[in-house]
N, CA, C and O of each residue as an XYZ file, in Angstrom:
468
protein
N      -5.312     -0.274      0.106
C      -6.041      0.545     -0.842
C      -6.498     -0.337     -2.001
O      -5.648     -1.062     -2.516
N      -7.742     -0.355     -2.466
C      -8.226     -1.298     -3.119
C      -8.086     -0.425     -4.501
O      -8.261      0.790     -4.589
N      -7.720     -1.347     -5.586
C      -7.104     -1.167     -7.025
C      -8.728     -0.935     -8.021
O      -9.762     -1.306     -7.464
N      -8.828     -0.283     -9.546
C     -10.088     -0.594     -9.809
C      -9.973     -2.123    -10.073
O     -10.754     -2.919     -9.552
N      -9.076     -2.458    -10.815
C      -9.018     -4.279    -10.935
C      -9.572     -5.313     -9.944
O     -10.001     -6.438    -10.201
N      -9.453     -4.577     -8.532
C      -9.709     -5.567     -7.477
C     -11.027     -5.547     -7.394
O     -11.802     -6.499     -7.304
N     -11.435     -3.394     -7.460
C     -13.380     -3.702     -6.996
C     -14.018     -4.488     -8.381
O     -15.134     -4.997     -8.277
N     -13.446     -4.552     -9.380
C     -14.516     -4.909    -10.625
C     -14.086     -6.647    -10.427
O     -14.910     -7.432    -10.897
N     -13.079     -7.131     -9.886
C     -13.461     -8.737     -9.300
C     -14.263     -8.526     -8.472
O     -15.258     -9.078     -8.942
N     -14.668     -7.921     -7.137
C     -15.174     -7.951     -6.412
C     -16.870     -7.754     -6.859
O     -17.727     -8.617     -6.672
N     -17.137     -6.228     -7.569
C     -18.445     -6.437     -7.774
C     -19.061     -7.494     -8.968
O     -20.236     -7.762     -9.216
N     -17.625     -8.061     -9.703
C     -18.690     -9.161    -10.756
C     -19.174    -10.042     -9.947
O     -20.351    -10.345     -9.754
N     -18.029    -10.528     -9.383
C     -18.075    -11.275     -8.086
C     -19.494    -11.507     -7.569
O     -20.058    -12.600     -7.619
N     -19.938    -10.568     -7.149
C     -21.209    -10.439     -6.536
C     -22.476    -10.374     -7.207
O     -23.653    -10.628     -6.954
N     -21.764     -9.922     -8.190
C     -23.052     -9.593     -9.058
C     -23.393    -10.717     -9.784
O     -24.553    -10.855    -10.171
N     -22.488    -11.591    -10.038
C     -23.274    -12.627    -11.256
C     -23.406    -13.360     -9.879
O     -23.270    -14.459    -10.415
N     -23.542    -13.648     -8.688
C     -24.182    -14.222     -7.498
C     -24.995    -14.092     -7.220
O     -25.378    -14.798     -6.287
N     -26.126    -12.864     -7.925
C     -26.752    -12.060     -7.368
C     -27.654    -12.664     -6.753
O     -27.935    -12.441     -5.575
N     -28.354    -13.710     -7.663
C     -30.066    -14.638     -7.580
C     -29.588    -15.364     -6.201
O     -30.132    -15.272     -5.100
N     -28.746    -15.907     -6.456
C     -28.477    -17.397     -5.536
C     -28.392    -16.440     -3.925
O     -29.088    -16.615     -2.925
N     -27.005    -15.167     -4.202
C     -26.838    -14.751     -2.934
C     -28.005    -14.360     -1.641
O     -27.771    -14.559     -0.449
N     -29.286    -13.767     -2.186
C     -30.237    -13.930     -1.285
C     -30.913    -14.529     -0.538
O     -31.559    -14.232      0.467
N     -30.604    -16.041     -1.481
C     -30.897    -17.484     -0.652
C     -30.035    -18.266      0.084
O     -30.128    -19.432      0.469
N     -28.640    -16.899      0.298
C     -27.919    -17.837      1.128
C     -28.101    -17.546      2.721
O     -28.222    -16.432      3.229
N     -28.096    -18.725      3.351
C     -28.649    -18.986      5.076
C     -27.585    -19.178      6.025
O     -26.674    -19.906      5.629
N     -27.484    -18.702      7.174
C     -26.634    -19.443      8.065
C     -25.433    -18.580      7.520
O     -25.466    -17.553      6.842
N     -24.416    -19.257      7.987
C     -23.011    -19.193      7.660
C     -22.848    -18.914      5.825
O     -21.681    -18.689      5.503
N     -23.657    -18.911      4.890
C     -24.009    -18.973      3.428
C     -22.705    -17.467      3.225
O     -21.507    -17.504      2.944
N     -23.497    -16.462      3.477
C     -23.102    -15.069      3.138
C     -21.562    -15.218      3.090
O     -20.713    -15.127      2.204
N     -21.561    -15.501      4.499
C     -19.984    -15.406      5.321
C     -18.802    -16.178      4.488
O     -17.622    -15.842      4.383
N     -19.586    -17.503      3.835
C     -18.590    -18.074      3.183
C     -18.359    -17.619      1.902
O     -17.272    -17.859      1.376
N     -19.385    -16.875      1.204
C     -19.647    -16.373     -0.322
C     -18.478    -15.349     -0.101
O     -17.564    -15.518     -0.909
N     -18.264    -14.242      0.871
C     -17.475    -13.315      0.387
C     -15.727    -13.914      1.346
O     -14.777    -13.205      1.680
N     -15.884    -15.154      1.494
C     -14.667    -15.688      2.121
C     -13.940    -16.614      0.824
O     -12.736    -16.848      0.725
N     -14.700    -16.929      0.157
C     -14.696    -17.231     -1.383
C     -13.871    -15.958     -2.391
O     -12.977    -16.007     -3.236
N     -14.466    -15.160     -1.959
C     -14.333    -13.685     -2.947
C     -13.193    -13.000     -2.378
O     -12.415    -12.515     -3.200
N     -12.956    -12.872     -1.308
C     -11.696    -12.349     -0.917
C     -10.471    -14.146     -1.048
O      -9.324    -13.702     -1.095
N     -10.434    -14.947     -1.078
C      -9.705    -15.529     -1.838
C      -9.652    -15.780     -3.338
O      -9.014    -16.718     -3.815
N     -10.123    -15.186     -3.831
C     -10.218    -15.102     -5.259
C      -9.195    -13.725     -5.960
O      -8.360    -13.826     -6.859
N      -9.574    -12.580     -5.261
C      -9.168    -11.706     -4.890
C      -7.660    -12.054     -4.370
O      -6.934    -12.326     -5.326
N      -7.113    -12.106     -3.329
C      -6.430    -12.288     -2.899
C      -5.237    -13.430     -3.842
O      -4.061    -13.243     -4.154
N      -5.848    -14.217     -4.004
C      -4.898    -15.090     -5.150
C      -4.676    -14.683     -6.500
O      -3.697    -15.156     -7.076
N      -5.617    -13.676     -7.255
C      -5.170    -12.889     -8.282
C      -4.551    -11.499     -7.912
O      -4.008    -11.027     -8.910
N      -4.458    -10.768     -6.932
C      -3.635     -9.991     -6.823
C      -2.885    -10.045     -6.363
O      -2.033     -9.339     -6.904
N      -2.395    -10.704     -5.198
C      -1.267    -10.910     -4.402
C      -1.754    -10.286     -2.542
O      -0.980    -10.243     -1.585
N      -3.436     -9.833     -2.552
C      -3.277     -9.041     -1.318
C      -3.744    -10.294     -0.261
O      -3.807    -11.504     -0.475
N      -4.084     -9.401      1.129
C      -4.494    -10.095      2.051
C      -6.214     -9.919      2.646
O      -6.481    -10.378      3.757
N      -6.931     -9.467      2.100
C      -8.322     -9.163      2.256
C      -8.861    -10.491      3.087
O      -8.486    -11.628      2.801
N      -9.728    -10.211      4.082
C     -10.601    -10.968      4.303
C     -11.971    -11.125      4.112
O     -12.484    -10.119      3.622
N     -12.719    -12.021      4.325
C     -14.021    -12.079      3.726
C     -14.877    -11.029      4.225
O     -15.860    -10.689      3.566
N     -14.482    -10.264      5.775
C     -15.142     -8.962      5.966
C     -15.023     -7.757      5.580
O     -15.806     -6.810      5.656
N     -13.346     -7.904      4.897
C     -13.210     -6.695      4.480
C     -13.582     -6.428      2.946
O     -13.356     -5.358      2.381
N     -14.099     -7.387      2.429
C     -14.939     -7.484      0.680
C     -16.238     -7.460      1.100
O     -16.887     -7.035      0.144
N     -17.002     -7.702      2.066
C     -17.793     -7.344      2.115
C     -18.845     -5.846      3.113
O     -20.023     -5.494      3.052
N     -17.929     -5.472      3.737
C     -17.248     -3.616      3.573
C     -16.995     -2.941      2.813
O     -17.361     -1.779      2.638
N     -16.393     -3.511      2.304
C     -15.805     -2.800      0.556
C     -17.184     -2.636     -0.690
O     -17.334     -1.833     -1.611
N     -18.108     -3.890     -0.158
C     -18.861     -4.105     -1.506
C     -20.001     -3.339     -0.792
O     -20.577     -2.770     -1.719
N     -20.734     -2.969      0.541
C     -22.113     -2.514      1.081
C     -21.026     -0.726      1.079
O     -21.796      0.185      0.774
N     -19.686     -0.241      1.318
C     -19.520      0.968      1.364
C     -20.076      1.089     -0.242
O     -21.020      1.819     -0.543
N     -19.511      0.455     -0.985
C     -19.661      0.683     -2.832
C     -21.308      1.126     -2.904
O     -21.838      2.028     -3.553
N     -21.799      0.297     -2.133
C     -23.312      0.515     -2.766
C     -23.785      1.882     -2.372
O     -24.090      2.722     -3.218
N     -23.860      2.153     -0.752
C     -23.777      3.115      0.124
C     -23.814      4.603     -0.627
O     -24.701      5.451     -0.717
N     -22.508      4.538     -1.103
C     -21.549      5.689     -1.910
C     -22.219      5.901     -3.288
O     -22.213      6.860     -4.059
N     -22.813      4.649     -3.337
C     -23.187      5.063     -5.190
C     -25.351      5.612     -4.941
O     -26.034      6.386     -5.612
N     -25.622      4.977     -4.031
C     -27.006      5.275     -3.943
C     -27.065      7.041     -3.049
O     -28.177      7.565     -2.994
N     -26.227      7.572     -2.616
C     -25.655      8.682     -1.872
C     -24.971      9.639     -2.752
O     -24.734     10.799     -2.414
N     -24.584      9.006     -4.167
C     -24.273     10.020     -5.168
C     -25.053      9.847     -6.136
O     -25.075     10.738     -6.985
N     -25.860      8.751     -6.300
C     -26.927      9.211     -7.022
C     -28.362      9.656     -6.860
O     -29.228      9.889     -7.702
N     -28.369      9.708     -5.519
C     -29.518     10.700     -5.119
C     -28.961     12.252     -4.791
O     -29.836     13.064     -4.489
N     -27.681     12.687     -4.826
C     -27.052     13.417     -4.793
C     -27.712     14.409     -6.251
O     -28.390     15.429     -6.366
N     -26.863     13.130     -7.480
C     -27.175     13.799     -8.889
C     -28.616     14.254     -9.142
O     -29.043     15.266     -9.697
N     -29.355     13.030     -8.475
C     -30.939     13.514     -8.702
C     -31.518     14.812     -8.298
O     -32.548     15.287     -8.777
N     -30.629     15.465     -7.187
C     -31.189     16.597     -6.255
C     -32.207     16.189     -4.846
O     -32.959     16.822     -4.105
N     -31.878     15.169     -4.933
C     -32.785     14.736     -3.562
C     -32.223     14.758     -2.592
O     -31.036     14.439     -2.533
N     -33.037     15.205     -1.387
C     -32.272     15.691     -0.302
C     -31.327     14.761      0.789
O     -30.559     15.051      1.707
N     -31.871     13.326      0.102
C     -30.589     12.652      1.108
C     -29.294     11.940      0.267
O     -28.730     10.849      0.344
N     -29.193     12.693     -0.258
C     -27.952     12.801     -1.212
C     -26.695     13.755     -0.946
O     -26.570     14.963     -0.744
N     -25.800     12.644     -1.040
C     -24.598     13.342     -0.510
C     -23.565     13.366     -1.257
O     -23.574     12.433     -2.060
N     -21.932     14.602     -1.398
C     -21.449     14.447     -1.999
C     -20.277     13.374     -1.891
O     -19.619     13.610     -0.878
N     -19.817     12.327     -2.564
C     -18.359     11.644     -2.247
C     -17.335     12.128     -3.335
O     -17.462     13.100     -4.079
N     -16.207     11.166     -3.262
C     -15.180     11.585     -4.250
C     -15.573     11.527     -5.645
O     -16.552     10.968     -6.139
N     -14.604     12.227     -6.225
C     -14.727     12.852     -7.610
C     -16.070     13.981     -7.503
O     -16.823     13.693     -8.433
N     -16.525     14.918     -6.868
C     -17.177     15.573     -6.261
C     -17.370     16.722     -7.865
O     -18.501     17.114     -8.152
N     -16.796     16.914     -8.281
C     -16.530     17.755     -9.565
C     -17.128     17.420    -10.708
O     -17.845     18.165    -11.376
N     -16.796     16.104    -10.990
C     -17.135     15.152    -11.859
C     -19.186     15.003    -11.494
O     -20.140     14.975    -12.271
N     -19.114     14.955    -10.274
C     -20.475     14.643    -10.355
C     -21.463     15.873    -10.109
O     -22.635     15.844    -10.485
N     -20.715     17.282     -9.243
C     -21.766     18.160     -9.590
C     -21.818     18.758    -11.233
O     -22.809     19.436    -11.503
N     -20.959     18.569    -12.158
C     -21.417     18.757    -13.904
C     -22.506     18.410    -13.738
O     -23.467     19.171    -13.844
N     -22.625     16.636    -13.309
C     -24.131     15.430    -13.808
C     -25.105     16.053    -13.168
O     -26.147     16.310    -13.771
N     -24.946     16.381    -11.926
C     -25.889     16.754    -11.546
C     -26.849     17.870    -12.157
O     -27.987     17.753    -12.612
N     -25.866     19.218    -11.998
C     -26.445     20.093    -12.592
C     -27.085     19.776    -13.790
O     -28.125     20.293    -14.199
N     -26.454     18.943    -14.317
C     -27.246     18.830    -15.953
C     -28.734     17.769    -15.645
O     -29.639     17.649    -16.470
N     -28.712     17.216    -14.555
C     -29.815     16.371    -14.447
C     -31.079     17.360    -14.319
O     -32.179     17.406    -14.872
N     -30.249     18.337    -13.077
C     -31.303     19.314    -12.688
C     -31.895     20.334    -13.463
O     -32.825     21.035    -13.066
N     -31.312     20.424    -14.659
C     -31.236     21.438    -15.801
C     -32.960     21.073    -16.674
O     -34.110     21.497    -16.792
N     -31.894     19.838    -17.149
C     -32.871     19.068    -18.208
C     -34.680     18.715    -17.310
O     -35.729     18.783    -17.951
N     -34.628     18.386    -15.890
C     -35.999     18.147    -15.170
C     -36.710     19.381    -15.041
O     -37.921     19.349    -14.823
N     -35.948     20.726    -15.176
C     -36.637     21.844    -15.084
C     -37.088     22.326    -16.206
O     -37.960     23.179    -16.044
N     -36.752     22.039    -17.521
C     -37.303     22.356    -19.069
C     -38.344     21.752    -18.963
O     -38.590     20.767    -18.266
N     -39.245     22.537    -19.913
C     -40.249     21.429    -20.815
C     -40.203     20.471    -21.502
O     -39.361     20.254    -22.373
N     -41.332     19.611    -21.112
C     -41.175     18.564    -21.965
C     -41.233     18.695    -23.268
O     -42.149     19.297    -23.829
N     -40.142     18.076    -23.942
C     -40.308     18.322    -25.446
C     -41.468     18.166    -26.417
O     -42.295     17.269    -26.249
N     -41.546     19.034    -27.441
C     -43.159     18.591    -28.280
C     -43.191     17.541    -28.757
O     -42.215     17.135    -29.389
N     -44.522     16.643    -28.575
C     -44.706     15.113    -29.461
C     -44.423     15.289    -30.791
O     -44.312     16.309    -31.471
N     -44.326     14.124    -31.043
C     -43.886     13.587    -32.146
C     -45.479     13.562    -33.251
O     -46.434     12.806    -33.075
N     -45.348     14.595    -34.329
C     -46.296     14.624    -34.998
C     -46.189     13.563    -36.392
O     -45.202     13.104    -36.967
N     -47.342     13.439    -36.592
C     -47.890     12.153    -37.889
C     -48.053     12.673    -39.035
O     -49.087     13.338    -39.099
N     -47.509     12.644    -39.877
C     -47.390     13.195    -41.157
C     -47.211     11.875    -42.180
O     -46.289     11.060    -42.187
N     -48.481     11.938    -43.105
C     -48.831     10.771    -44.520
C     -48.338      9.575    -43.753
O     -47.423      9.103    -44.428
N     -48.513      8.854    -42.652
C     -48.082      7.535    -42.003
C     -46.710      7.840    -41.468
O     -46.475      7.137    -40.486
N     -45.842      8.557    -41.746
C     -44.630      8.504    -41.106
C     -44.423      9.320    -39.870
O     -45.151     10.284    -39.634
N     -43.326      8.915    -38.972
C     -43.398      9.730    -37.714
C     -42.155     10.579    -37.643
O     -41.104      9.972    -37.438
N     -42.112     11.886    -37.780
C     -41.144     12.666    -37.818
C     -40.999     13.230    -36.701
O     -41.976     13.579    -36.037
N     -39.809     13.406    -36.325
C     -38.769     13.790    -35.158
C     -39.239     15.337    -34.527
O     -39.650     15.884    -35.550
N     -39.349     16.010    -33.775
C     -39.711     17.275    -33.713
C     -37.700     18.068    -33.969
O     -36.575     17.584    -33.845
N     -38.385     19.776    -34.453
C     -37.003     19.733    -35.149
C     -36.269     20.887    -33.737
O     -36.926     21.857    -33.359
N     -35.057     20.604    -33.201
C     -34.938     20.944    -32.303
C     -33.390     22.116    -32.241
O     -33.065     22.654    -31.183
């Protein structure tokens, strides 16, 4: 069971890789997250391998582009855990896209005042 400590090594991990990781070729990938699960693995004490961080890191993405087309209301959006937590966001996403747009911002003697709400 992966810790939050472990995914936030894992996605900095990846993430400050980000530029370089696309240009990696060949065997490149394979060794980047064989890197990362020993990194991992030597600061926590587990046994991860380089396939299972990089499972871990394409489910992460998966799950988050699947709950946030979820929140958006789009139809290939699905619910995952914390399911509660995210139909609130949602609803409130869906709330706020169905109002009007708020009134512009009117010009008064050069200054720009706020509309009063």
């Amino acid at each position: 069971m992966w810790t939050d400590e472990q995914l936030r090594v894992l996605i900095d991990s990846r993430k400050d890789y980000n530029e370089k990781y696309y240009d990696l070729v060949g065997n490149g990938k394979r060794n980047f997250w064989k890197q990362v699960s020993t990194k991992i693995n030597l600061q926590f004490g587990t046994s991860y391998s380089g396939a299972h961080c990089m499972e871990k890191f394409e489910s992460l993405k998966r799950d988050h582009k699947r709950m946030k087309d979820y929140i958006d209301g789009k139809d290939k959006g699905k619910k995952t855990k914390n399911v509660s937590k995210y139909d609130r966001l949602r609803e409130q996403n869906i709330a706020r896209r169905n109002q009007s747009p708020p009134p512009p911002y009117e010009e008064s003697s050069g200054s720009i005042s706020q509309p009063q709400l």
